[in-house]
Each structure stands twice: as structure tokens, then as C-alpha cells.
C-alpha distance (Angstrom), angle and dihedral (degrees) to the residues before:
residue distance angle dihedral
X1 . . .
X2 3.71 . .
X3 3.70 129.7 .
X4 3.70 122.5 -115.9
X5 3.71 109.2 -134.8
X6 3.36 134.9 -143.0
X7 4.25 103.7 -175.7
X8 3.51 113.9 92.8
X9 3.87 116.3 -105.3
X10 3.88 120.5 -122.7
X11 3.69 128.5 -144.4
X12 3.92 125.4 -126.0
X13 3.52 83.6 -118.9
X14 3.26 101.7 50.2
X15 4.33 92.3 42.7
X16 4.17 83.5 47.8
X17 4.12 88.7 69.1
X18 3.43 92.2 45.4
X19 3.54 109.5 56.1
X20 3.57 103.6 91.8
X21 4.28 93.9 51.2
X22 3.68 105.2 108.6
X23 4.47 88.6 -152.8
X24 3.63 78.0 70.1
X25 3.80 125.4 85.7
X26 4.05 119.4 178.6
X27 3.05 109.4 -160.2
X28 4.39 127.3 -147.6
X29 4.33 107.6 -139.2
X30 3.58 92.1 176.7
X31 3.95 130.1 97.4
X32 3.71 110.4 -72.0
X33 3.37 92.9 -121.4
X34 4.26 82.1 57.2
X35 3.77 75.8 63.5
X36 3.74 108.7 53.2
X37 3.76 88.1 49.5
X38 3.87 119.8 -83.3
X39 3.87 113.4 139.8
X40 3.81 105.7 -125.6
X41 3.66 99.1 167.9
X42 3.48 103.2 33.3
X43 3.58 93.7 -98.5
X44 4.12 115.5 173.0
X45 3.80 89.9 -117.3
X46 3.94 130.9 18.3
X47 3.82 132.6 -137.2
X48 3.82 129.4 44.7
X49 3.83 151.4 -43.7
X50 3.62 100.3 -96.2
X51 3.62 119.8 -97.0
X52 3.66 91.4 20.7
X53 3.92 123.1 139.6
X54 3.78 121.3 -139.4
X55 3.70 111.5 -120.7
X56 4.04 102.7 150.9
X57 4.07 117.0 -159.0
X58 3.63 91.9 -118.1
X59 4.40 93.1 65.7
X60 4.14 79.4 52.9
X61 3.78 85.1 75.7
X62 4.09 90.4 54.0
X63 3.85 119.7 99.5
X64 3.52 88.9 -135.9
X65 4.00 93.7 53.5
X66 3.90 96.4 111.4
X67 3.77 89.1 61.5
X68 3.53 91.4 51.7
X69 3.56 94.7 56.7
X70 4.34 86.7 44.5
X71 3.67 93.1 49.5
X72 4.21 83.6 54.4
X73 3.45 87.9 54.5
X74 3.64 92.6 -123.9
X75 4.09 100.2 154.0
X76 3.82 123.7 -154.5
X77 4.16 91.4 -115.1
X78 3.83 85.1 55.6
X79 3.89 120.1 114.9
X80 3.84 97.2 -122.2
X81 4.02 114.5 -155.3
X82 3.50 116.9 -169.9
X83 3.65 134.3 -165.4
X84 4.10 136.2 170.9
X85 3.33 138.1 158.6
X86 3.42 92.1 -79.0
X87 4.14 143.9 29.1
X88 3.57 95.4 -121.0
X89 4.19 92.0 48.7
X90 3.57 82.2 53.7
X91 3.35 100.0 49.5
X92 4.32 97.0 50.0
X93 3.79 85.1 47.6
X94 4.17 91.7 51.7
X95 3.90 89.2 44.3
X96 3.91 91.9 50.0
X97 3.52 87.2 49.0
X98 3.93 92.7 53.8
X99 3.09 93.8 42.8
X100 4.05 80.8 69.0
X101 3.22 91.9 57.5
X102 4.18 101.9 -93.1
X103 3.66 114.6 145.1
X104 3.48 109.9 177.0
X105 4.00 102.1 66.4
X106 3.76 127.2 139.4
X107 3.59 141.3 168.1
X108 3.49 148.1 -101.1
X109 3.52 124.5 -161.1
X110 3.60 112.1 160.4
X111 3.78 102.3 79.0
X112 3.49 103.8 121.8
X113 3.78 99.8 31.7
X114 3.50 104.8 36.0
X115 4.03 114.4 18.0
X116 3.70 102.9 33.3
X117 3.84 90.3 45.8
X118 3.74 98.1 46.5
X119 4.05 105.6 88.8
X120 3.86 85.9 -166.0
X121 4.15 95.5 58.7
X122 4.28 114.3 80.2
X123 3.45 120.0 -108.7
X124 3.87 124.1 170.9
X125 3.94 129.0 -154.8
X126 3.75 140.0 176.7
X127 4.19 106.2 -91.0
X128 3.63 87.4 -132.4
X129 4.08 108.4 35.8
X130 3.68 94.5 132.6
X131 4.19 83.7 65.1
X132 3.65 88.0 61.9
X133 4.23 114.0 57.7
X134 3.52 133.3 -172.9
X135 3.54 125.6 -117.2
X136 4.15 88.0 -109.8
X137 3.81 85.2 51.2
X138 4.01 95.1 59.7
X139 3.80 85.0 42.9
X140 3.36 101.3 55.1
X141 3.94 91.1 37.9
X142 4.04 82.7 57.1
X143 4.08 84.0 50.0
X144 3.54 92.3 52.0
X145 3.85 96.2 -113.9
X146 3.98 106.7 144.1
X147 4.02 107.8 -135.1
X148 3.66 95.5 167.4
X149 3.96 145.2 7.2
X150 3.99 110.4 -82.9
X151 3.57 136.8 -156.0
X152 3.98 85.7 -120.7
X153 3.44 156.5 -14.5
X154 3.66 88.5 -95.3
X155 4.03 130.5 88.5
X156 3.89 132.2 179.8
X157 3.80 113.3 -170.0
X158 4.13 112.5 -157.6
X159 3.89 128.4 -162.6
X160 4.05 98.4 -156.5
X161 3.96 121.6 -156.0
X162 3.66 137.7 139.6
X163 3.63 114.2 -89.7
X164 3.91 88.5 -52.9
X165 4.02 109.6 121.6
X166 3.65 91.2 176.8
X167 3.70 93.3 67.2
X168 3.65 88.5 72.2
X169 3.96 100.1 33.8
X170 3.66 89.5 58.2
X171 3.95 86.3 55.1
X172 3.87 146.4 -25.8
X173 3.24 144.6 162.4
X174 4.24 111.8 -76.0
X175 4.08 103.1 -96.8
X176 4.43 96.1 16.5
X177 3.39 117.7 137.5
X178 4.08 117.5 -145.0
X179 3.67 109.6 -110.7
X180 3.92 115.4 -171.6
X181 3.97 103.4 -154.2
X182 3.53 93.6 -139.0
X183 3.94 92.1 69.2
X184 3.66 73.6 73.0
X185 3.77 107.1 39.6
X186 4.20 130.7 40.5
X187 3.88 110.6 -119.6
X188 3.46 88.1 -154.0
X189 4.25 89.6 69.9
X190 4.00 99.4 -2.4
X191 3.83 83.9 -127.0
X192 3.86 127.6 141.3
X193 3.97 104.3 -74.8
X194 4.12 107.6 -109.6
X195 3.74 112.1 -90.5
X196 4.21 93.4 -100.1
X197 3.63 78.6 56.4
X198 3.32 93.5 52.2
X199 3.79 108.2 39.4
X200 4.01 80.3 55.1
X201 3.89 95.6 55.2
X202 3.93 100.0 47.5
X203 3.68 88.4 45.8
X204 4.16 89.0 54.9
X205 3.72 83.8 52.0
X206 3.74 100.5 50.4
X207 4.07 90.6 -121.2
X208 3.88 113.5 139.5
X209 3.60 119.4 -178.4
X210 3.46 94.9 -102.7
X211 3.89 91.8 55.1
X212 3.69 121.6 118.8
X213 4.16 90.6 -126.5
X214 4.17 110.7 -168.6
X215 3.76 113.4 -162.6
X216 3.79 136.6 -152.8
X217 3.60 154.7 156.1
X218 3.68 143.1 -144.3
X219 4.57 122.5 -131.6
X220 3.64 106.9 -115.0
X221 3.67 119.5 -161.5
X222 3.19 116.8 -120.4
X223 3.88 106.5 -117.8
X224 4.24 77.0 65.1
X225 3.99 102.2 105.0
X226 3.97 88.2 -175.5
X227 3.56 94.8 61.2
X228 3.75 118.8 64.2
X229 3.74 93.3 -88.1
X230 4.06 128.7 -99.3
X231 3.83 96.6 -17.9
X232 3.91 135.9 89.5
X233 3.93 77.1 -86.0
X234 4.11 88.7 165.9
X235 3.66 87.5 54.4
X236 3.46 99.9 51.8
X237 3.81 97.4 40.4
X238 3.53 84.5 52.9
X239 3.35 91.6 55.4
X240 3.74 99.4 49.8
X241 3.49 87.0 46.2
X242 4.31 90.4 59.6
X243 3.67 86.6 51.7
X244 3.73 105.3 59.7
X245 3.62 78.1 44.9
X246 3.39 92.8 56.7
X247 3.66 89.0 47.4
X248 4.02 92.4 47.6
X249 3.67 94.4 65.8
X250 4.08 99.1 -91.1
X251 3.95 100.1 146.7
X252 3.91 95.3 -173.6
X253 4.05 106.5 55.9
X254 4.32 115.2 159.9
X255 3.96 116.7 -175.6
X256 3.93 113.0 -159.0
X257 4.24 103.5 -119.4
X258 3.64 95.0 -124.8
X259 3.92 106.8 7.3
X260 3.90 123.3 -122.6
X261 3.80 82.8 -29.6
X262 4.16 84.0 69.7
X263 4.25 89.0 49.8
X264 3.79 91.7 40.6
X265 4.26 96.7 49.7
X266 4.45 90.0 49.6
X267 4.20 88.6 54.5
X268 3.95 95.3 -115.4
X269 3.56 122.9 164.9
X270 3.97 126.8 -88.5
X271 3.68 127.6 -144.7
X272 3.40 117.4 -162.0
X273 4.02 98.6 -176.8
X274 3.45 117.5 98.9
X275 3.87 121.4 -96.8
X276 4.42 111.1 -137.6
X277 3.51 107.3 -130.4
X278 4.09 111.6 -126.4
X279 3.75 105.5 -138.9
X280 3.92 116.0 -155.8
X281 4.01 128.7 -164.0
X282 4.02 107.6 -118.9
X283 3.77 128.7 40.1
X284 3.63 84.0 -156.1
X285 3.62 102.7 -125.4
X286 3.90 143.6 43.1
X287 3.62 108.8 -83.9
X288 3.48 128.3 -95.9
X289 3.60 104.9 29.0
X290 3.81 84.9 170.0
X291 3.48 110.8 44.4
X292 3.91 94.6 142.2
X293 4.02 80.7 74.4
X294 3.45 93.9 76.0
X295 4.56 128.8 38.7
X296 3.92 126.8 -170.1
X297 3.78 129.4 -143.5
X298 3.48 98.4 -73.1
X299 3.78 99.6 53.1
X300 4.13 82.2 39.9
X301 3.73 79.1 65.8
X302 3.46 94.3 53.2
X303 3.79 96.0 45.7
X304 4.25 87.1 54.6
X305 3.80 86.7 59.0
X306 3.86 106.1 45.5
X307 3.28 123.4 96.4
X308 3.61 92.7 -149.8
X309 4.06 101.5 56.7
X310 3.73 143.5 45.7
X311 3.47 129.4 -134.9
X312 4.03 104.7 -148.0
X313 3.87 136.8 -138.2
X314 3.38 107.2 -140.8
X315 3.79 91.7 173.8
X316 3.80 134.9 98.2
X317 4.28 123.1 -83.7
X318 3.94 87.4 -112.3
X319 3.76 89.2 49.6
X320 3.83 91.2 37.7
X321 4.04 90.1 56.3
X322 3.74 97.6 38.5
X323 3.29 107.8 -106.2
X324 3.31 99.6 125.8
X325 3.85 129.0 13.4
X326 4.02 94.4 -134.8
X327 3.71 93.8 -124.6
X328 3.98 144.9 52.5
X329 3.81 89.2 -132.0
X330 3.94 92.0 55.2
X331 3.71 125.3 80.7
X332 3.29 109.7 -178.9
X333 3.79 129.4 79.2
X334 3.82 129.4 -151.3
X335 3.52 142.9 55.3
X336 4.54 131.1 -75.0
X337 4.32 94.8 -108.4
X338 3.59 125.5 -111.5
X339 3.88 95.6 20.7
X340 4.22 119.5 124.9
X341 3.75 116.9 -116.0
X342 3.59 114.1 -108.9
X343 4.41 98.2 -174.2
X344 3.65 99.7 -152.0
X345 4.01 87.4 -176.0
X346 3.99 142.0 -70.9
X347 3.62 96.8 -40.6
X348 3.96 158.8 5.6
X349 4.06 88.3 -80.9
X350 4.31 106.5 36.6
X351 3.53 126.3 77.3
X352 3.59 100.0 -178.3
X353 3.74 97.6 134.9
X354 3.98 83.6 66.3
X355 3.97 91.5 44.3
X356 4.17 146.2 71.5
X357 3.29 110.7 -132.9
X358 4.31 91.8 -98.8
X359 4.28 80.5 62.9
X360 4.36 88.4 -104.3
X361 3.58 109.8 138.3
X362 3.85 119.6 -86.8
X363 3.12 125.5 -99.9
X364 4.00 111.4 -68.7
X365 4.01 97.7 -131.6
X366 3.71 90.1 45.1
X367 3.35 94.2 62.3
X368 3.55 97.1 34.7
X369 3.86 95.1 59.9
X370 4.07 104.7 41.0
X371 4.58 76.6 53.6
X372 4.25 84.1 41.4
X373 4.31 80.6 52.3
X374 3.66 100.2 54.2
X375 3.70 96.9 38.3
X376 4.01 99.1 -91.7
X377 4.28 90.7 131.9
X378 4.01 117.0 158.7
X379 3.70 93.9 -124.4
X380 3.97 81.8 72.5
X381 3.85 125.9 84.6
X382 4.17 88.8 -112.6
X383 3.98 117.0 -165.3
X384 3.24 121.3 -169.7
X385 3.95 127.4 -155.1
X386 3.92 139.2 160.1
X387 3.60 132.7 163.2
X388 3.55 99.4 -52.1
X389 3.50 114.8 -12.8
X390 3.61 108.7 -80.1
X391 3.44 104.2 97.0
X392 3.64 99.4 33.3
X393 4.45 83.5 54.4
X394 3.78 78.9 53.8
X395 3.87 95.4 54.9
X396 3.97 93.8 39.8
X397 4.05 87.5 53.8
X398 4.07 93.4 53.7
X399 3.95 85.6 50.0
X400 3.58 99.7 42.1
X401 3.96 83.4 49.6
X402 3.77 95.8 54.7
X403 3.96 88.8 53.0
X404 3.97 97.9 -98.0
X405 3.64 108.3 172.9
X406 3.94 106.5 -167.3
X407 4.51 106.5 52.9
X408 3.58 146.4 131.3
X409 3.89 142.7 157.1
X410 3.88 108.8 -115.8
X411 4.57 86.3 -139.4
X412 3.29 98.1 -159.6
X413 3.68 94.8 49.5
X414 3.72 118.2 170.0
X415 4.07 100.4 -32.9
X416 3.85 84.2 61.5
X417 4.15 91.0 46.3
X418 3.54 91.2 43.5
X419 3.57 95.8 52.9
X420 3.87 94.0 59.8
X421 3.84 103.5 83.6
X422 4.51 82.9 -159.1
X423 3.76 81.1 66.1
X424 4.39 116.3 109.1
X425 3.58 102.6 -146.3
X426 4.24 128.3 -175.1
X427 3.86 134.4 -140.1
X428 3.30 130.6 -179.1
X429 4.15 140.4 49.1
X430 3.73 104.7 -49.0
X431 4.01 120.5 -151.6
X432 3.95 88.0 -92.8
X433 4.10 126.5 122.1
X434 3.79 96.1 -132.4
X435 4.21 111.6 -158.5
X436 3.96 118.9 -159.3
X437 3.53 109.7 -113.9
């Protein structure tokens, strides 16, 4: 049954001349990954009206949903347009909205038939969507329902976590393999495992390079010491783990938006039986075919004294200033000098400045113009590092999804720069105007 509304409908025409008013905010209902650029009705071209923020009608439902909207910088005297994929979508999103106290909210309802089809009208999408897949994508992929092309006929699905088995035998995705992320990384430096190492531990997983791999993670509490503590540490794993694919040679890599989190919030089934792993003979191709994706400490050096590129903090302020180290197994205190702060979030193990609140990745031009602000631009060489790895992986992914042409993770990041008493190191505030991301 439809619902009668009472906000006044806009025109495309009408929405076309006001795009470019900053007092007006248009504002994206649909799924996020609507957003980023995945077709979901069929629509003639996918992504968004541009200029639009991405405020989907399910976060209306959070208690945290008015901060949201403030963090967007979507005022209460702002004229709020709204679209979805549907009038009535629209409609619950304008009415949460008033009941916040906007008054100057309209509708759009000409997405599909009039916007999306119109070659002429802006739209904007993430360079790189297809890299990040809904949790109805990897469903019907398991189903054998084609949504896009593919590099073959042959997919791997992989539950990451850190040395924690029970994260996936208490519940995966139907067909995921378990994928410990240290089969990929050394715990002795938390660097990218040599390429013999490598070679060895995609084989044991079945994964060729031309296998479609799709990667996610599970949301550990954080009173759970096996999981990386009191973040989306699944997620992020998961996404470290797709990088040193990436940088392996594996030309097809997919990253769940929003981990088992994503799976969990549509109602899909669980499996809690374990999955055997199908180990093949030949990667198929000399390992790394990227190694440009990641730099060690000597070309970090180099990076710190071009002109032309920016090494990048992906690290908390308190970390950043030295007042703490970010982990037990790191000493030392401070910060590498002359690198730009990247604030991944309030501390060593949250990466919430990257993140909605459902753990999908933020919103691409958000996080492209608080980096834009402190000098992080794409036309630089941009390397990212953190403590280990993680969170600068997590920070190279978001770039490399928005098209950036010149990145790389600094592995060793600042337990390997720490660890080299020849290495100057910096605490304290420095004479910077830091922005939250």
C-alpha cells in the first residue's frame, strides 16, 4: 500500500538549477553501495546525483542518526531534497528528518526515469565500485546469478581474522573459506610474507591469479583478545589481506562493504561447518606483479624528502603526538617527521573516521576532501603507513577505489621505524591545523 505524501515534489528541472547552491543538501536514501555505483534497479547509469550525500533510510532507525546528518554538514535551515529508489523510501526518510526539526524538505522522484537516463544530467560514482560488493552481490554470485563481467569462471570466498578459527566456526558466509591473515603476513615484523611464502599460501587456498577472490571480516567485541581488539578487526584484516593479494598478482579482488555485519543486517543464511580448502599447483604468475603497491624504509625516506609526495599517518592524534605508542609490543613513542596526519580514528584499533556507522566504507568525497585539506591530493605519489600495516592497507584501498593513480602502504610502518635506533623520531603537537575526517 502506498503512502500518501505530504512534501512537495520537485522537478528534474527544477533540482538541475539547484545543484550548485550550497543552502541546499540532496540527499542519497538508497543503499550505499546504490551510491558508489552498482545498478540495483536496472537503471541506465549507476551512482548518484552529483553533490548528493549518502544518508540511506535504514541509518534513520540508528540512535545516533542526528549526528550522522551533523557530521554531513547538513544544517537545519538547509533545503533538504531527498530521493530513493522509491516514493515511499523517500517519504520515511523526509518524515524522520522533520521529525528533527527540518522544514524545508522536498522530493525527488524521477531518479530512475528521468536522471539516471538523461546522459546530459551529472551523476558521480566511485572509479572502482565493482571492487566493493554488496552482501546481495556475494549471494547471488554463490547462487550463480551473474551481476557483472568476471575475470573467470572461478570464485574463492575468504572469511579473514587473526589467528582466531572460531570466528568463522561460529558463522560464515555459505561456501567461505577461513583465511588466517598471518598466512599472509610474518608476526615477527607484520610485513607482507616473501613471495615463496606467498606463492605457497594462495596455492593452500585454491586462489590463482585469475580467481575472482571476495573478502570479508567478522565484528569482534572488544573484551575478545584473539580478534584485533574493539574495531571492525575482520574488516580490516580482510582488507589487508585483498591487498597483498592485489600485490601478488590476483587481478579479480571484491571486499564485502561492511563485512559479515553487511550478510548478517539482509537475513542471509549462516553456516557454521567448516569449508575444506582445495589447494591447486600454480598461482599462475611470478609473484608480485604489483610491487609498486607496497615501499620499505628506505624509499619511505625518499617519500619524506620529495616535494612531490606525502608520506601519511594513518594513526590516531594520541599516537601521532606520542602519547602512547599504539601497541603493547611497541616501545617507542612519537611520530616519523615531516609526514601528514592521516587520523584513522580514536585509537591504535578503530577506524571509524574511514567507516559509517554499519562498518561500509565512508563516503568517497568525504574522505577525499578532509586528505585534499591537509595536502593528501591524488596527483601526489601518496603512501600510506600506520603501526603495522592494517590501517595504512585500509587507507590505500579507499584511494585505489576512488581511481588514485600514484599509492603504496609503507609495511613496516612505524614498528619497523621505531625499531631502528638511527631513526629521528617527533612527539608532541606540531604547528599543523588538524581537521577530523
Amino acid at each position: 500500500m502506498s503512502i500518501k505524501s505530504y512534501f512537495n515534489e520537485i522537478s528534474t528541472q527544477s533540482l538541475f538549477h539547484l545543484l550548485n547552491r550550497s543552502s541546499v543538501k540532496i540527499i542519497d536514501g538508497r543503499d550505499v553501495n546504490a551510491y558508489n555505483g552498482w545498478k540495483l534497479q536496472n537503471e541506465k547509469r549507476g551512482g548518484h546525483i552529483k553533490g548528493a550525500k549518502s544518508l540511506p533510510l535504514k541509518w534513520s532507525y540508528y540512535i545516533d542518526w542526528i549526528e550522522i546528518v551533523r557530521s554531513k554538514q547538513i544544517d537545519i535551515k538547509n533545503t533538504i531534497i531527498i530521493y530513493s529508489y522509491s516514493k515511499e523510501d523517500s517519504i520515511q526518510l523526509a518524515s524522520r528528518f522533520e521529525k528533527a526539526g527540518y522544514k524545508q524538505l522536498y522530493i525527488y522522484n524521477n531518479f530512475i526515469n528521468e536522471w539516471a537516463s538523461n546522459e546530459n544530467l551529472p551523476m558521480n560514482k566511485l572509479n572502482r565500485y565493482k571492487h566493493l560488493v554488496s552482501a546481495r552481490w556475494v549471494k547471488y554470485l554463490i547462487e550463480g546469478k551473474r551481476t557483472d563481467e568476471f575475470t573467470s569462471n572461478k570464485f574463492i570466498i575468504c572469511h579473514s581474522h587473526y589467528r582466531n578459527r572460531d570466528a568463522y566456526l561460529s558463522g560464515h558466509i555459505p561456501t567461505a573459506i577461513d583465511l588466517d591473515t598471518l598466512e599472509l603476513e610474518s608476526p615477527k615484523t607484520w610485513n607482507r610474507r616473501s613471495s615463496g611464502e606467498l606463492k605457497i599460501a594462495l596455492e593452500k587456498h585454491g586462489i590463482t591469479n585469475d580467481t575472482t577472490v571476495v573478502l570479508y571480516g567478522k565484528y569482534m567485541s572488544p573484551n575478545n583478545n584473539e580478534e584485533f581488539p574493539g574495531s571492525a578487526a575482520g574488516h580490516i584484516g580482510a582488507i589487508r589481506c585483498a591487498l597483498i593479494m592485489m600485490y601478488a598478482g590476483v587481478k579479480d579482488v571484491r571486499v564485502l562493504n561492511g563485512g559479515f555485519q553487511a550478510w548478517q543486517d539482509e537475513g542471509f543464511n549462516i553456516e557454521t561447518t567448516e569449508i575444506k580448502k582445495k589447494p591447486i599447483s600454480n598461482f599462475g604468475v611470478k609473484i608480485p606483479q604489483c610491487p609498486n603497491f607496497f615501499v620499505d624504509e628506505i624509499e619511505a625516506k625518499e617519500i619524506i624528502q620529495s616535494n612531490n609526495a606525502n608520506l601519511v599517518c594513518v594513526r590516531s592524534w594520541d599516537e601521532y603526538i606520542g602519547k602512547v605508542s599504539g601497541y603493547n609490543y611497541i616501545k617507542k613513542k612519537g611520530r616519523i617527521p615531516g609526514v601528514v596526519f592521516g587520523n584513522c580514528g580514536s585509537d591504535a584499533y578503530h577506524m571509524e573516521n574511514y567507516r559509517n556507522l554499519d562498518h561500509s566504507t565512508r563516503e568517497f568525497q568525504e574522505i577525499a576532501k578532509i586528505w585534499n585539506n591537509v595536502g593528501i591530493t591524488s596527483d601526489k605519489y601518496n603512501a600510506f603507513y600506520c603501526g603495522t600495516g592494517w590501517r595504512g592497507s585500509e587507507a590505500f584501498f579507499n584511494a585505489w577505489l576512488m581511481g588514485w593513480p600514484k599509492i603504496s602502504v609503507f609495511d613496516g610502518g612505524w614498528f619497523e621505524w621505531s625499531n631502528n635506533p638511527f631513526n629521528p623520531y617527533e612527539t608532541g603537537v606540531p604547528n599543523i591545523t588538524v581537521e577530523s575526517i
